[in-house]
N, C-alpha and C positions, 0 to 999 in steps of 0.2 A: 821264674816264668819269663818267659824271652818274646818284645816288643816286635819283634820281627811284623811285616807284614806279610799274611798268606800271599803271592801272585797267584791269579788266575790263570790259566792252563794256556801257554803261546802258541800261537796256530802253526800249524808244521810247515814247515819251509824248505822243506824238500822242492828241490826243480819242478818235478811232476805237479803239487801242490800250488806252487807260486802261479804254473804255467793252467793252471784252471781257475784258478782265482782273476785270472789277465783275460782269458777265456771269458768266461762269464760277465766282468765289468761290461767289456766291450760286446756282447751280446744283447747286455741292458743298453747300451747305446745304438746301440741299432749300426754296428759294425759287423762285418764277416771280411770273413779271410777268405782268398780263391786264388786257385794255383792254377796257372794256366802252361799249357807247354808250346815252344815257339819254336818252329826248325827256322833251317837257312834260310828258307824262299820269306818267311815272315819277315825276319830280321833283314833282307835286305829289301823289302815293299814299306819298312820305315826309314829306313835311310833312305832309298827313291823318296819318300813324301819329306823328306828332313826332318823329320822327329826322332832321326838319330843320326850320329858321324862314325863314320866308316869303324875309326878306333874304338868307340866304343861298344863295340857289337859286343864282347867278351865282358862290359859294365854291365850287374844285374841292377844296383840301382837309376843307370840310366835306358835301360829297355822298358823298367818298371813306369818312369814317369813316360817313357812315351807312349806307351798303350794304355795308360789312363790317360793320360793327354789327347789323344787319337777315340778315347770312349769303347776302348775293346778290340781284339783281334777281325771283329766282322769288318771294319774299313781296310786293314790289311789283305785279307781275305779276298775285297772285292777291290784292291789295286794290284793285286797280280793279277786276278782275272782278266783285268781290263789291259793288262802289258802282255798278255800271250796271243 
């Protein structure tokens, strides 16, 4: 008769799997994801406010911090209005 321990059945870890497990955590935390889309005229109404440099316009992670930095594309939105 063999000592072995039965395991219990390991949660599948497939990408898909993992990627709703991350999903969900962060749901119970009261986190969301939101994908925003930013043309030219945006990306340069943050460089005009300096929440970005010229070179990094092509940086996703530094457009990302300056329109949470900025609190959302509505202040972009309304400093180009205000430059036409």
């Amino acid at each position: 008769m063999s000592t072995d321990s039965i395991s219990p059945p390991s949660r599948s870890s497939s990408p898909a799997a993992q990627r709703m497990r991350r999903y969900r955590k962060q749901r119970r935390q009261g986190l969301r994801s939101v994908r925003i889309l930013l043309d030219e005229t945006d990306i340069d109404a943050l460089i005009r406010m300096r929440l970005l440099k010229e070179d990094q316009r092509q940086n996703v992670e530094a457009l990302q911090t300056a329109v949470v930095f900025r609190g959302g594309t509505r202040d972009v939105h309304r400093v180009r209005l205000e430059k036409r």
